[in-house]
C-alpha positions, 0 to 999 in steps of 0.5 A: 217568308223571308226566302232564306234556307235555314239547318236548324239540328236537333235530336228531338225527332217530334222537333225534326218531324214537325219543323223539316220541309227536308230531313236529314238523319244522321248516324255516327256522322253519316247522313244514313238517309235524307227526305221529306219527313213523311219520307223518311218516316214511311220508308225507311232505308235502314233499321237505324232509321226506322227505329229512331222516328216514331213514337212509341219506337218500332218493334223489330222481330227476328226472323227468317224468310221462308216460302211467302213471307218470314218465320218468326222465332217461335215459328209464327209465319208472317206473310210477305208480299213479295211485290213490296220485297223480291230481294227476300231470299228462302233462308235468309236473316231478317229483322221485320219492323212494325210500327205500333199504330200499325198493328191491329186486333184481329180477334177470332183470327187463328192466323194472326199473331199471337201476343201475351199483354203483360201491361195496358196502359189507357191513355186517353183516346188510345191504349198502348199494350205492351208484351210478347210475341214470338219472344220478342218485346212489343208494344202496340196502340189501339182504339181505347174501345179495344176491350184488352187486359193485362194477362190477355192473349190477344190476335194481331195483325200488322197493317204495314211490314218494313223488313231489313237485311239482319246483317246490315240493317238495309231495307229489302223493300223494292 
């Protein structure tokens, strides 16, 4: 309204998220990237990014890629499409990034991933289901129509997956 560019700095990302026409995230002193905050959010270009927006945080898998997709540790395949990431190389180290929101169940599905709930969590409109997939930490927001509980092994599968060079955190999406 009153036609003047304001920087307003802060370390609160739902601040950031919900104030910013434009964005910028900074990583020890370096602009690490810089856009709309559906941008930024959507697409990150670095692990750092992606991890600090979002709330509940990424989950990040260790893995590797092999024909059609990555390894996970315990040797669960995820598929890549290889459109969104032609610079994936058979063997090399990654990181895959899911948001919570963008895991879903997918019961009876043999092929999808298999999570152990070690704790479920309602809250309100959503249950947030924290536990383990492929050894690693993960937590996922689902429907509170979703029938899980703790103990639960339950299928999943990622609605949208960020991938990032293991080594320098760099986003491999095309």
């Amino acid at each position: 309204q009153l036609g003047a560019t304001s920087i307003y700095v802060t370390h609160d990302q739902v601040e950031a998220m919900t104030l910013a026409d434009q964005m910028f995230v900074l990583n020890k002193g370096q602009v690490e990237q810089s856009g709309t905050p559906r941008e930024v959010y959507d697409f990150p270009r670095t692990r750092f990014v992606a991890g600090f927006l979002g709330s509940p945080a990424m989950n990040f898998l260790p893995a590797t890629a092999d024909q059609g997709g990555a390894r996970l540790q315990d040797g669960t395949h995820v598929e890549l499409d290889p459109r969104l990431f032609p610079a994936v190389r058979h063997g090399q180290k990654l990181t895959l990034g899911v948001r919570p929101h963008d895991l879903s169940l997918a019961p009876g599905d043999d092929k999808a991933l298999p999570l152990r709930a070690d704790l479920v969590e309602l809250l309100g409109p959503e249950l947030q289901i924290h536990g383990t997939l492929a050894g690693t930490p993960v937590t996922l927001c689902v429907e509170t129509a979703s029938s899980v509980n703790k103990g639960d092994t339950i299928r999943l599968r990622p609605r949208s997956v960020h991938v990032f060079d293991a080594d320098t955190g760099l986003s491999l999406r095309a």
